[in-house]
N, CA, C and O of each residue as an XYZ file, in Angstrom:
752
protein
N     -15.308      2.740     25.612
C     -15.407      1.341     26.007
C     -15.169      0.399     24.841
O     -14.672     -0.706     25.057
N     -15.495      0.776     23.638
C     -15.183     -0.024     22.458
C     -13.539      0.182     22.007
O     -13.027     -0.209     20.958
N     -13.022      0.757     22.885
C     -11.431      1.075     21.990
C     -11.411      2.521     20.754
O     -10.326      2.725     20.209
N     -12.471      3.345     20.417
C     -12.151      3.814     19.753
C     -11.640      5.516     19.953
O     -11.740      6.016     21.073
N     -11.355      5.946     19.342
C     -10.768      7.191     19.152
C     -11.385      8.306     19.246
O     -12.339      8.209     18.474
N     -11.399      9.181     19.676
C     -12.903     10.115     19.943
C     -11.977     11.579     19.970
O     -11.041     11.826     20.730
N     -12.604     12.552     18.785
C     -12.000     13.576     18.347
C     -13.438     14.648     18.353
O     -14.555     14.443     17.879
N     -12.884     15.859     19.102
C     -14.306     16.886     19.552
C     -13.854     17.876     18.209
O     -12.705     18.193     17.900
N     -15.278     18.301     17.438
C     -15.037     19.012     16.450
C     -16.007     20.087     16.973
O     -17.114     19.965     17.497
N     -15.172     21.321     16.641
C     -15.820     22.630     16.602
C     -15.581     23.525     15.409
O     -14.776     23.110     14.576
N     -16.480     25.331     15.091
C     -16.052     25.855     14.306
C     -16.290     27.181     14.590
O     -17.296     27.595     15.167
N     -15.153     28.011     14.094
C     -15.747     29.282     14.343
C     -15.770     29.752     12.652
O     -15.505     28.982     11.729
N     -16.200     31.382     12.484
C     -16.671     31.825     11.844
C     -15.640     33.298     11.661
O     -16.061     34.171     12.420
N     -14.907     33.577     11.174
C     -14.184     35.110     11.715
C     -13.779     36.511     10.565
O     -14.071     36.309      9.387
N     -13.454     37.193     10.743
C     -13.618     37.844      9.433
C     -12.406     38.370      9.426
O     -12.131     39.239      8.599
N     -11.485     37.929     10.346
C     -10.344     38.745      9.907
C      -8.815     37.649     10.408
O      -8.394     37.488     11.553
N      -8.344     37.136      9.312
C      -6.935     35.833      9.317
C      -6.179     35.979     10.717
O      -5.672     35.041     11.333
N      -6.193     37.587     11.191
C      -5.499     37.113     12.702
C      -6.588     37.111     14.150
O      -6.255     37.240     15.329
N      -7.529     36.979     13.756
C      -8.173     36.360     14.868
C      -7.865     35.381     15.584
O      -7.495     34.373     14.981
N      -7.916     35.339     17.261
C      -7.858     34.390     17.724
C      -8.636     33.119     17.338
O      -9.823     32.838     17.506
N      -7.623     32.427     16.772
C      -8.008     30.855     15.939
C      -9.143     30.297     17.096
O     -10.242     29.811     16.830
N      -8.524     30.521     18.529
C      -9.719     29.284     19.361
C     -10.759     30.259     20.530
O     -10.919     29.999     21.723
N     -11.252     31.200     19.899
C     -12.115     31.639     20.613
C     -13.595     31.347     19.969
O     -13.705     30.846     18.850
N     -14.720     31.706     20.776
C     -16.423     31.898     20.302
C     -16.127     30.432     19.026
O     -16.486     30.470     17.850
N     -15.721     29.781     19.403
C     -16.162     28.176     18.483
C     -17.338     27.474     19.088
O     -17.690     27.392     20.265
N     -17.923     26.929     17.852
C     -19.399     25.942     18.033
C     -18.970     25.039     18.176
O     -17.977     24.608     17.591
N     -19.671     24.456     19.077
C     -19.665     22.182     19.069
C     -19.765     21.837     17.979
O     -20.105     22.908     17.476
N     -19.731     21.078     17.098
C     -20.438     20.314     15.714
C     -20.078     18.820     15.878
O     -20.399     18.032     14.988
N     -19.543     18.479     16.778
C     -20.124     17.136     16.856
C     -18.644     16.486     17.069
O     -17.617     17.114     16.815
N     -18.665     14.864     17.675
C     -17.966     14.025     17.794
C     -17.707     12.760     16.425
O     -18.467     12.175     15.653
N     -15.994     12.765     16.699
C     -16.024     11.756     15.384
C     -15.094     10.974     16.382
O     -14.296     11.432     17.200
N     -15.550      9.120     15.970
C     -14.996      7.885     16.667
C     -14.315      7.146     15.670
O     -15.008      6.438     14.939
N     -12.664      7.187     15.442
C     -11.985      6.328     14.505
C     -11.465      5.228     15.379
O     -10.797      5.283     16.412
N     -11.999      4.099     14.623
C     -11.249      2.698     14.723
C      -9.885      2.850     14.095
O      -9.544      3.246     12.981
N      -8.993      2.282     15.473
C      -7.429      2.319     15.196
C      -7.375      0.679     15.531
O      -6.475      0.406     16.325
N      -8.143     -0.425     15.089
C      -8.088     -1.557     15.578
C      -6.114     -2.420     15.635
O      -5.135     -2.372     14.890
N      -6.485     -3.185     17.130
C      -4.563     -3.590     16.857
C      -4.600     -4.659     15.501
O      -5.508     -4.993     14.740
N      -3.408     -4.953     15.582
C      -3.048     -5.709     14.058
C      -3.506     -6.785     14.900
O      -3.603     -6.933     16.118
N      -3.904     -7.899     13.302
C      -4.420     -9.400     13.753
C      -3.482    -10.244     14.878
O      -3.808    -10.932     15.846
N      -1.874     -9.796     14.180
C      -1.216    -10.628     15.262
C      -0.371    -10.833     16.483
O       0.467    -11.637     16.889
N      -1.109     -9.487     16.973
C      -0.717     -9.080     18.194
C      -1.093    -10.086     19.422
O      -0.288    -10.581     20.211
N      -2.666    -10.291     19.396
C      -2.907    -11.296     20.444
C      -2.355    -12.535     20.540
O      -2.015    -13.102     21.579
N      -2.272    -12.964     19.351
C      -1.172    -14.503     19.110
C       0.445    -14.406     19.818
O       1.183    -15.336     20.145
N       0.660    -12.993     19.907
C       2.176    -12.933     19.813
C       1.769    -12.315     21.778
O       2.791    -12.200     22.456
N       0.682    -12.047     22.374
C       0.940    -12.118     23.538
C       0.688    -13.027     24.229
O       0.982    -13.144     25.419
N       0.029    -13.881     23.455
C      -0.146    -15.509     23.988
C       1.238    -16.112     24.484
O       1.405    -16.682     25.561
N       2.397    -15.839     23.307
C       3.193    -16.813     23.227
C       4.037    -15.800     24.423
O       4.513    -16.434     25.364
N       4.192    -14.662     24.432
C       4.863    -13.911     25.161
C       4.703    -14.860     26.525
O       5.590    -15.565     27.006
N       2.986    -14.652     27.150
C       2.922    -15.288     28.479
C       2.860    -16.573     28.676
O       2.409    -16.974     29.749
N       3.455    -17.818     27.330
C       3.462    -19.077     27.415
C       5.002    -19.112     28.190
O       5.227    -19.802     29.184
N       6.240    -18.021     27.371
C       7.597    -17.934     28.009
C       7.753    -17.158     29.009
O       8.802    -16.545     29.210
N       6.497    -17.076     29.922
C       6.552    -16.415     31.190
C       7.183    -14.901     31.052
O       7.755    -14.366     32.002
N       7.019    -14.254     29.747
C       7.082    -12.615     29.719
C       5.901    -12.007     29.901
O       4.956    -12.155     29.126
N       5.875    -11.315     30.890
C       4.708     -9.920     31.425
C       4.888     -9.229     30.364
O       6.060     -9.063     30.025
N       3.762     -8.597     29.493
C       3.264     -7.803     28.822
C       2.592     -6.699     29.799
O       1.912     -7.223     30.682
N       2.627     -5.544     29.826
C       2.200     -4.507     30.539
C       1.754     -3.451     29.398
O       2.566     -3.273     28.490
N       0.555     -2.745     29.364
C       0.629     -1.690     28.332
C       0.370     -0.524     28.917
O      -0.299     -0.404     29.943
N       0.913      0.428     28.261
C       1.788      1.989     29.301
C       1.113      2.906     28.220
O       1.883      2.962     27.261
N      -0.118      3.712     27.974
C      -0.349      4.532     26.897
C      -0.845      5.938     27.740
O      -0.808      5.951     28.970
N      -1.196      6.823     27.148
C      -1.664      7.978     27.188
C      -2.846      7.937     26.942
O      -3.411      8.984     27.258
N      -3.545      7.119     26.474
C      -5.092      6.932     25.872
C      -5.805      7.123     27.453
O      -5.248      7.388     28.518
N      -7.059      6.910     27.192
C      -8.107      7.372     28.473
C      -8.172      5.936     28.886
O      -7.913      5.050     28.072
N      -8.617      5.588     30.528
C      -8.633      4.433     30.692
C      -9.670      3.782     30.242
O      -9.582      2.556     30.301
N     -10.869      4.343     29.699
C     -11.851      3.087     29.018
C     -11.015      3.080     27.709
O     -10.813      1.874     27.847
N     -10.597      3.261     26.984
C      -9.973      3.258     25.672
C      -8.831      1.871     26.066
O      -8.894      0.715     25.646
N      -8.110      2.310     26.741
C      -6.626      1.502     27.542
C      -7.716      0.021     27.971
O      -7.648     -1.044     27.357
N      -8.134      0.139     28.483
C      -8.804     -1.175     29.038
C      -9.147     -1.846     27.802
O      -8.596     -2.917     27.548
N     -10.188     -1.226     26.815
C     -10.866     -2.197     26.220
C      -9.636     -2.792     25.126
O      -9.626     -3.807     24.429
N      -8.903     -2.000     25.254
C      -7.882     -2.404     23.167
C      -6.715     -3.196     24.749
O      -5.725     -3.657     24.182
N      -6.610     -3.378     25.889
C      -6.181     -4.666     26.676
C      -7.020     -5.997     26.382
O      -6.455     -6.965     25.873
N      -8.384     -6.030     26.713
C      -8.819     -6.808     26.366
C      -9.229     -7.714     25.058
O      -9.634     -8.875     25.106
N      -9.027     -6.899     23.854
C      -9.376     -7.124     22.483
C      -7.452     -7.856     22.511
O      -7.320     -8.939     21.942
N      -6.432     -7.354     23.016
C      -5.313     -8.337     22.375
C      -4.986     -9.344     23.390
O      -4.091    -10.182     23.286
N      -5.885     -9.175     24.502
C      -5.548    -10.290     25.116
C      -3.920     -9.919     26.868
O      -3.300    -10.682     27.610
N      -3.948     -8.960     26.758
C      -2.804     -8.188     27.958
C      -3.441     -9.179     29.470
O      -2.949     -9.921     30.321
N      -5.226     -8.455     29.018
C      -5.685     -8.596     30.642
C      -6.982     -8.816     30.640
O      -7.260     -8.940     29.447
N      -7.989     -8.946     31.291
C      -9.278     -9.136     31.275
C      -9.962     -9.219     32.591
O      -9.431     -9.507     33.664
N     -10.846     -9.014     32.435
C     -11.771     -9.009     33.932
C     -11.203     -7.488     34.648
O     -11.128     -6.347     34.194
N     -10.885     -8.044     35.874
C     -10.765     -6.498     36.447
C      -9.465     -6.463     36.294
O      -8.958     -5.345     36.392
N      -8.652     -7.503     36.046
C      -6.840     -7.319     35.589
C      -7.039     -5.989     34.600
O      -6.440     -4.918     34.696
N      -7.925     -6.319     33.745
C      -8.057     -5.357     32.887
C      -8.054     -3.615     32.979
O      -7.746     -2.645     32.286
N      -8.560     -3.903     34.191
C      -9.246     -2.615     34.682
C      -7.648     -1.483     34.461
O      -6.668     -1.840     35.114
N      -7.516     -0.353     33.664
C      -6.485      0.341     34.173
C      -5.973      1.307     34.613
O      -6.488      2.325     34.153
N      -4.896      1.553     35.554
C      -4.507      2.139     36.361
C      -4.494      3.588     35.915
O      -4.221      3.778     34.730
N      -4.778      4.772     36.777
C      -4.358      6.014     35.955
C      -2.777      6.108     35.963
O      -2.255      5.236     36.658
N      -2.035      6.853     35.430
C      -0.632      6.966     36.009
C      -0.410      8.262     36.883
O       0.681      8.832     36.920
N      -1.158      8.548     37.356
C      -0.861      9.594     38.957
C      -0.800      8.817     39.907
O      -0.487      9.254     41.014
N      -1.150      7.156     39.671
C      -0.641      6.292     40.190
C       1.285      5.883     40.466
O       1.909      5.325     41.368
N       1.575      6.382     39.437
C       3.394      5.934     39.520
C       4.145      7.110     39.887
O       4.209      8.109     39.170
N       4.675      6.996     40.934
C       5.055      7.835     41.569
C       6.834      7.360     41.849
O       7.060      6.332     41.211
N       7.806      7.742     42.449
C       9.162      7.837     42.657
C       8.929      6.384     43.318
O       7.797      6.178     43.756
N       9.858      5.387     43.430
C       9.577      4.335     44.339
C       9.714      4.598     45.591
O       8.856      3.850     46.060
N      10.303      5.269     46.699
C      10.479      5.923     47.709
C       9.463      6.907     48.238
O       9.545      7.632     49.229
N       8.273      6.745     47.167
C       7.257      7.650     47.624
C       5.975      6.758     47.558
O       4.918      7.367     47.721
N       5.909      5.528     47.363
C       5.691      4.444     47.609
C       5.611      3.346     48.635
O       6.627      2.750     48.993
N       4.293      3.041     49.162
C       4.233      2.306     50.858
C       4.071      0.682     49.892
O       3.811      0.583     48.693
N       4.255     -0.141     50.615
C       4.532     -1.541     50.131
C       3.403     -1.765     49.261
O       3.583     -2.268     48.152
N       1.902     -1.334     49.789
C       1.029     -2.048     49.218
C       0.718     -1.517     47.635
O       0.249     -2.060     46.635
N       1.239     -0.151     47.954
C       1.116      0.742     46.301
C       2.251     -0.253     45.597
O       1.821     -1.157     44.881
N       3.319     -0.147     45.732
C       4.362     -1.005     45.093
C       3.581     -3.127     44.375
O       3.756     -3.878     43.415
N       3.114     -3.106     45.125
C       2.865     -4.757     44.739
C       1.746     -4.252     43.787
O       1.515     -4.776     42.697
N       1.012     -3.094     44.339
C      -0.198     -2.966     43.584
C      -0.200     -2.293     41.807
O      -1.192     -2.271     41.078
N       1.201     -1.794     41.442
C       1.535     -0.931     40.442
C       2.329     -2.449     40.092
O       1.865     -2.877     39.035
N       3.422     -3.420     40.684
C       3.946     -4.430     40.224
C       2.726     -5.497     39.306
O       3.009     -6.154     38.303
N       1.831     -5.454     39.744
C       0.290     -6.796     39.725
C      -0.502     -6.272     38.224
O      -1.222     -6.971     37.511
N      -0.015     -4.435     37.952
C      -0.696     -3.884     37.033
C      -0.522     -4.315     35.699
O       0.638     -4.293     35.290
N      -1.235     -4.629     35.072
C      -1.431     -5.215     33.967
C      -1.457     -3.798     32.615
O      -0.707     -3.733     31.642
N      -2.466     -2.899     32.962
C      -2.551     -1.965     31.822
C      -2.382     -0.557     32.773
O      -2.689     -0.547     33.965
N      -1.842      0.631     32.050
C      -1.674      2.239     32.770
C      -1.707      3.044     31.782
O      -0.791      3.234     30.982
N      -3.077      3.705     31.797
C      -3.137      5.360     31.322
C      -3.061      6.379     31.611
O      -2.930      6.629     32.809
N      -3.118      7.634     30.475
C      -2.809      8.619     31.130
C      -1.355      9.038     31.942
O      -1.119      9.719     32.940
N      -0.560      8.311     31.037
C       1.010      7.908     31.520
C       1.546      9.313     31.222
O       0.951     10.029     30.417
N       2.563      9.690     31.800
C       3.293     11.109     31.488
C       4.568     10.331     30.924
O       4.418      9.169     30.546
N       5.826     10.948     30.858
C       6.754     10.421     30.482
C       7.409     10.130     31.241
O       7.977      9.042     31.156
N       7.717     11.369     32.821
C       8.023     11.149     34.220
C       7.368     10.189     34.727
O       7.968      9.967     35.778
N       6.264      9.262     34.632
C       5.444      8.532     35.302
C       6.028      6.887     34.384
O       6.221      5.735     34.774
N       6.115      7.422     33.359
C       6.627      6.092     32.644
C       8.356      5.701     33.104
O       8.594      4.495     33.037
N       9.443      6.514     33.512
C      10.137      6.709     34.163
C      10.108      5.676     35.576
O      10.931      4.843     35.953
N       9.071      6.021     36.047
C       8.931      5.729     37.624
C       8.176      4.586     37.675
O       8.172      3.941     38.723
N       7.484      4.191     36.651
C       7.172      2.417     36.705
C       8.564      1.499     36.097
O       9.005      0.533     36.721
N       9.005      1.856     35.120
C      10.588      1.332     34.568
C      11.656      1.052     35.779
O      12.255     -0.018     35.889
N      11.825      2.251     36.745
C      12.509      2.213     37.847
C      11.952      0.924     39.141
O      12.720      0.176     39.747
N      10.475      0.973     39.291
C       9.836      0.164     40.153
C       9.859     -1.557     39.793
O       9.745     -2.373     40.708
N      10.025     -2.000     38.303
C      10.387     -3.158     37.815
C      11.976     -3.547     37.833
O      12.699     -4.541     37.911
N      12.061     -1.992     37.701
C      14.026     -2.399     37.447
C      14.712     -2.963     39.148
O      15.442     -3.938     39.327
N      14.400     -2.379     39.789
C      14.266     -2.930     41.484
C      13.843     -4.410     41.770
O      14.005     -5.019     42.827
N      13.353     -4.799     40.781
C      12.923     -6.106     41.734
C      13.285     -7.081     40.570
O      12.643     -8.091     40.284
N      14.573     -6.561     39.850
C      15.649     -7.324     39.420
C      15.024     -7.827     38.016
O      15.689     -8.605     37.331
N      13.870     -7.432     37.622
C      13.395     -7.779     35.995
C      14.097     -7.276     35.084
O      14.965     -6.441     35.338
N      13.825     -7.723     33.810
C      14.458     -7.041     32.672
C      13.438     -5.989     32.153
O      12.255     -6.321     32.230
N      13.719     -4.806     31.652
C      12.613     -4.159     31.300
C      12.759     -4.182     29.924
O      13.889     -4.567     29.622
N      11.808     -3.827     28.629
C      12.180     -3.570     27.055
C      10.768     -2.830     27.504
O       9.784     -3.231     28.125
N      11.000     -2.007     27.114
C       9.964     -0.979     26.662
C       9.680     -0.160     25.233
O      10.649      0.481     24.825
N       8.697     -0.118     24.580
C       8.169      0.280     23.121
C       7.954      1.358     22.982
O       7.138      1.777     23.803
N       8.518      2.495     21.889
C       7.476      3.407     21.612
C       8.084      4.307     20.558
O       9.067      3.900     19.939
N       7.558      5.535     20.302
C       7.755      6.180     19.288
C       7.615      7.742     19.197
O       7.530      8.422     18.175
N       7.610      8.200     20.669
C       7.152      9.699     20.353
C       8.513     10.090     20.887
O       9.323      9.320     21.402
N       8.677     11.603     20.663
C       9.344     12.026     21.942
C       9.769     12.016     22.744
O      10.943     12.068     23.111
N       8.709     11.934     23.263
C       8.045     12.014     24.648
C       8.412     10.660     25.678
O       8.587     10.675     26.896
N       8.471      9.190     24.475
C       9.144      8.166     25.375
C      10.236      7.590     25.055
O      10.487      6.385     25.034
N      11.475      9.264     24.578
C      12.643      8.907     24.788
C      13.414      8.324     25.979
O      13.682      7.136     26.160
N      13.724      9.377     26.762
C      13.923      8.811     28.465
C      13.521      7.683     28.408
O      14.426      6.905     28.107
N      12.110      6.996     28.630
C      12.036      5.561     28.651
C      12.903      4.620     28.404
O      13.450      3.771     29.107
N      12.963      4.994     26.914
C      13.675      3.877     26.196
C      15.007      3.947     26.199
O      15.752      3.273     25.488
N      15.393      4.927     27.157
C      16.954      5.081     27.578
C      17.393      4.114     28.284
O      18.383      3.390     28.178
N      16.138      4.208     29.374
C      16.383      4.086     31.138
C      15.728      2.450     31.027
O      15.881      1.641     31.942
N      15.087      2.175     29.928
C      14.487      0.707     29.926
C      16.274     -0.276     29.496
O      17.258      0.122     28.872
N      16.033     -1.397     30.071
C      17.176     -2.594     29.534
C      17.463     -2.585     28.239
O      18.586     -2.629     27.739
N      16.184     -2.512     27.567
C      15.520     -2.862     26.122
C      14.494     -1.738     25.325
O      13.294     -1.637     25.070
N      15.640     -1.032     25.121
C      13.988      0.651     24.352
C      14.005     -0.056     22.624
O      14.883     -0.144     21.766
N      12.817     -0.392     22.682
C      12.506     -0.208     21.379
C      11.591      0.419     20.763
O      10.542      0.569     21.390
N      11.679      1.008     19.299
C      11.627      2.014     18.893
C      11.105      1.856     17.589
O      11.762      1.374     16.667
N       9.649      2.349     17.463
C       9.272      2.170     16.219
C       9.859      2.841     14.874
O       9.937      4.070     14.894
N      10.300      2.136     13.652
C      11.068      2.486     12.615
C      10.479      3.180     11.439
O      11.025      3.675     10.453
N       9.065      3.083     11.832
C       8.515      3.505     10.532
C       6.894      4.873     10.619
O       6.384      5.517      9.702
N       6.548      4.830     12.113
C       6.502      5.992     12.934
C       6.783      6.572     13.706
O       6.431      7.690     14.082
N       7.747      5.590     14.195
C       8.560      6.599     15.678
C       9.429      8.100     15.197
O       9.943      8.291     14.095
N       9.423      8.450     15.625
C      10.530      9.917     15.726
C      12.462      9.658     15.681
O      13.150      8.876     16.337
N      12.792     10.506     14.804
C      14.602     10.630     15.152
C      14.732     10.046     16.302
O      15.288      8.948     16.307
N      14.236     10.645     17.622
C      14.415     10.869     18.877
C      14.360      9.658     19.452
O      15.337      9.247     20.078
N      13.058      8.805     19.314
C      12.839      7.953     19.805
C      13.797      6.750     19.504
O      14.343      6.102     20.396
N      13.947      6.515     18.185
C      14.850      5.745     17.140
C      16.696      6.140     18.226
O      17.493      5.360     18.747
N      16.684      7.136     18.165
C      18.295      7.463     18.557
C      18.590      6.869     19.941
O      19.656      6.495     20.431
N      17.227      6.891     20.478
C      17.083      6.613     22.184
C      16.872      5.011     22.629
O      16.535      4.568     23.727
N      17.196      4.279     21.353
C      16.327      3.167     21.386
C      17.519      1.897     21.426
O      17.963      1.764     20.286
N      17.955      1.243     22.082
C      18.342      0.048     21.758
C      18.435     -1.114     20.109
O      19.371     -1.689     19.552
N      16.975     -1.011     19.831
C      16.313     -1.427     18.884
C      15.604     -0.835     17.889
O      15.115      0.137     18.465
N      15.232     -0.802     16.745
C      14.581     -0.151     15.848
C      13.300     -1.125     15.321
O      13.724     -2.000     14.566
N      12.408     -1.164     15.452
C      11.796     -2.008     14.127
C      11.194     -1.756     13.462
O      10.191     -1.044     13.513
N      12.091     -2.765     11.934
C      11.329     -1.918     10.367
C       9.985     -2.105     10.305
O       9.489     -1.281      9.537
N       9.247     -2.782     10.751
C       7.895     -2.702     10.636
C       6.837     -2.543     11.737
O       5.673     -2.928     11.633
N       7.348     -1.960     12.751
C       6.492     -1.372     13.905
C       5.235     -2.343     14.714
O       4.266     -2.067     15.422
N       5.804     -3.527     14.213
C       5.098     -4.744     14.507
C       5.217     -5.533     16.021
O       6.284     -6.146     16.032
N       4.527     -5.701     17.201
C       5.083     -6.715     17.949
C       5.511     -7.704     18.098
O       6.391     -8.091     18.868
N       4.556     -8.525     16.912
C       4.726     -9.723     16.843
C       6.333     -9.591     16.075
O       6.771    -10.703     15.780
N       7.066     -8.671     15.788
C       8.587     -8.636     15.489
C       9.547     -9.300     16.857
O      10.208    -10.313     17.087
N       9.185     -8.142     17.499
C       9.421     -8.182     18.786
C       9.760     -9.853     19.169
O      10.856    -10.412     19.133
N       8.422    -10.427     19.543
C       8.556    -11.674     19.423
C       9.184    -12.968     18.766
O       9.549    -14.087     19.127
N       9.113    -12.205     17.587
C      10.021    -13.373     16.948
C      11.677    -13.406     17.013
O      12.455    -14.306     16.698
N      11.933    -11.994     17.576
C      13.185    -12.031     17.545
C      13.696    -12.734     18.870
O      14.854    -12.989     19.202
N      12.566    -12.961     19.498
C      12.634    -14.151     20.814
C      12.860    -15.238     20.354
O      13.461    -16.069     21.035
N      12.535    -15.452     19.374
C      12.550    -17.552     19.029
C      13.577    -18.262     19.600
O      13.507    -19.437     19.962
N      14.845    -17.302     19.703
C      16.274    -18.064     20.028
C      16.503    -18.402     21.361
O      17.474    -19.064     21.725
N      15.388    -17.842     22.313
C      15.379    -18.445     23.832
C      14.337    -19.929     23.504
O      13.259    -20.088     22.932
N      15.361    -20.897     24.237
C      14.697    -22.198     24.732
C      13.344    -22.242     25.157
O      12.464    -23.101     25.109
N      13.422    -21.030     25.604
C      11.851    -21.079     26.758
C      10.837    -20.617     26.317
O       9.710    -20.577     26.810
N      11.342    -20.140     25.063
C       9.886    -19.232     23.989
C       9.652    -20.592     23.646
O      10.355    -21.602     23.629
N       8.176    -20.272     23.314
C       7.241    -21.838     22.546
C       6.733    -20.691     21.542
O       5.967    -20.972     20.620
């Protein structure tokens, strides 16, 4: 609920190097790292939704994690906030109207696969938006294929992601993102 990072530590004990590494392991406890967003992310989604751009955030994180680091930059709040699992995004054709408006209205989605990130890209691309989509693994190559706009972090993203990407940026910043908006009239 605070946004942070939560890593399960265990240990085993073994006497011989090819032992199965993950068998008979002890609990020893939970560790919570603050990955707080950069200062000027919320400023830069302000201005996003002053030029009438939807910000949507698409992660793999758990949905109390996804919700709260929505609310700390400002995406969504209240129950906007609240977010979607992604066993929610499904093919659009497998989709009855009210799921469709209801995945369109979504503000934040966890627990995203890469096929699922796919199938929300496709559900925006239908109703004639522009999509730019962010990221850096692998995993959201396709995305950033199949998005209008893949951009691609430059300084942790992957070959893959970078190759798949429309865009690169040298400093993995949003508020980049944004500024490279200034040149529309309609950005403030």
């Amino acid at each position: 609920r605070e946004g942070l990072r939560v890593l399960g530590l265990a240990q085993a004990q073994v006497q011989d190097e090819k032992a199965e590494p993950y068998s008979d392991l002890t609990f020893v406890g939970l560790v919570a790292l603050r990955d707080p967003p950069r200062e000027d992310v919320k400023k830069a989604i302000e201005r996003c939704r002053a030029a009438g751009i939807r910000v949507v955030m698409v992660t793999g994180d758990q949905p109390v994690t996804a919700t709260a680091i929505a609310q700390a930059v400002g995406i969504a709040d209240g129950e906007d906030a609240k977010a979607l699992p992604g066993e929610s995004l499904k093919p659009h054709d497998a989709l009855d109207e009210d799921e469709r408006e209801t995945l369109l209205k979504t503000r934040v989605f966890a627990r995203v696969s890469p096929q699922q990130k796919l199938h929300l890209i496709d559900l925006h691309q239908r109703t004639c938006a522009v999509v730019a989509m962010t990221g850096d693994g692998v995993n959201d190559a396709p995305a950033l294929k199949k998005a209008d706009i893949g951009i691609a972090m430059g300084q942790r993203g992957t070959e893959v992601a970078r190759e798949a990407a429309a865009m690169v940026l040298r400093d993995d910043a949003f508020a980049t993102i944004v500024a490279a908006l200034r040149g529309l009239s309609a950005f403030v």
